[in-house]
N, C-alpha and C positions, 0 to 999 in steps of 0.2 A: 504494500500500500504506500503511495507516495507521499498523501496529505494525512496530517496531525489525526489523531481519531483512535476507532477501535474494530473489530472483526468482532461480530455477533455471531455466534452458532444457535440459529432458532431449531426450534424443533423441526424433525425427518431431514436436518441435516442444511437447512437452507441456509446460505452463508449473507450479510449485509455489510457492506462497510460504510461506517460513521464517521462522517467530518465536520466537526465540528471545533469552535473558540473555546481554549479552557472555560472561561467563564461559563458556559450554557451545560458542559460536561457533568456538575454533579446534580443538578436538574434531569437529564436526562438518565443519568444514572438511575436517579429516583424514582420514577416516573417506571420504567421500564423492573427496575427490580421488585417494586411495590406490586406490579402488576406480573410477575411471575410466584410470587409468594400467595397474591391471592388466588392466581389460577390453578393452583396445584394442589396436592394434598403431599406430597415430596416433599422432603427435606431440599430445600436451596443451600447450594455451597456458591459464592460470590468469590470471583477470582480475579485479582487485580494484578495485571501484567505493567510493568513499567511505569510510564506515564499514567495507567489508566489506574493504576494502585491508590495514588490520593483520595478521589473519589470511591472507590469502595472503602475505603477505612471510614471515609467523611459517611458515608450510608451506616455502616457497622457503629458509627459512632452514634449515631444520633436517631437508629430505628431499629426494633425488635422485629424476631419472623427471620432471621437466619439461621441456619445449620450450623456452619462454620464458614471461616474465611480464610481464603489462601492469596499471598503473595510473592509474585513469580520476580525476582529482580524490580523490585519497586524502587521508584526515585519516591524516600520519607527521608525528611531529615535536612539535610542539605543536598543541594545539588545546583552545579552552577550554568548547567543551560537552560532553567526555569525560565518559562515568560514571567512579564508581572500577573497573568491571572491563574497560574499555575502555581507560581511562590508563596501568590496571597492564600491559596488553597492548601497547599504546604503546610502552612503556619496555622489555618482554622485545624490542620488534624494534628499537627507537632503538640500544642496548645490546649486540645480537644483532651475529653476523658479517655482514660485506658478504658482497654477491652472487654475490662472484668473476666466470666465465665467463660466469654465466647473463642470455642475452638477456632486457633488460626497458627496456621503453617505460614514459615519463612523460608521460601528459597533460594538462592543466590548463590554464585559463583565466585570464589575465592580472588580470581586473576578477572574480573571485571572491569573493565578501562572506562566504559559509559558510564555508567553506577558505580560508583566504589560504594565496595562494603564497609566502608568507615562513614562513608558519609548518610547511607541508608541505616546502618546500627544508632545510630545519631535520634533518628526518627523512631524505627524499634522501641529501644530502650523508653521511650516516653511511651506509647501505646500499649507497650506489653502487657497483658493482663495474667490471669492466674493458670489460664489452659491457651498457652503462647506457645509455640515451637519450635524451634526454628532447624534448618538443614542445611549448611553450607557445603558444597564440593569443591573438591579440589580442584584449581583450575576453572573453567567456562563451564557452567550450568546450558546443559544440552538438552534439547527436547524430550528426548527420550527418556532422559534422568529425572526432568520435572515432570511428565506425564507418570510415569510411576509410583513416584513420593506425593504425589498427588493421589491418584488410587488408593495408595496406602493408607495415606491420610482418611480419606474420607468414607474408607471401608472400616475406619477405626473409629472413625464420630459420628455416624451416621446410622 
């Protein structure tokens, strides 16, 4: 995908891509998660890739009706290619309550050159709540690694 945004996997597999201004991003988050919570009788797991990580913690933070939440290489914390409506969003979740109960998986790669895991622990360590987890590998967090520890995860909370 070229522009800022996210990849939706909807149900039988139909894929959308979202582009949108950080600022419109935890809105829409809202909106769309709120309405997969109410449509289901399933456990929702909310899964915050990268950029798209702020706004799912900001959802997790501020509304009940999750499973659990997982975070794949999240920019929390610091990070210094933030827009301004990205950073100001940053800082509503840096700032924001911890997790409390809510099962949530961390995972990130050791030798991360986008993310550093210094500057995402940064963010972490403020949200952490009491069922936090985190899984660092060694080296680049590969798909195949994060799809797994994912599974595992949420065949463990779930």
């Amino acid at each position: 995908m070229s522009a800022p945004g996210w990849l939706a996997v909807l149900p039988h597999g139909e894929r959308i891509a979202v582009s949108l201004r950080a600022a419109a991003v935890p809105v829409v988050v809202t909106e769309d998660v709120e309405a997969a919570v109410k449509a289901t009788e399933l456990p929702v797991i909310l899964i915050g890739h990268f950029t798209g990580a702020p706004a799912a913690v900001r959802y997790a933070q501020t509304h009940s009706g999750l499973a659990a939440l997982v975070l794949v290489s999240p920019v929390l914390g610091l990070w210094d290619g933030a827009s301004d409506e990205l950073a100001d969003l940053m800082d509503e979740v840096n700032f924001g309550p911890a997790l409390g109960d809510l099962p949530t998986l961390w995972l990130h790669g050791s030798d991360d050159e986008i993310v550093p895991i210094s500057d995402t622990r940064a963010g972490t360590d403020r949200i952490r709540g009491s069922a936090f987890e985190e899984h660092v590998v060694d080296g680049l967090l590969t798909d195949a690694e994060a799809v797994t520890r994912v599974l595992e995860f949420a065949r463990r909370v779930v």
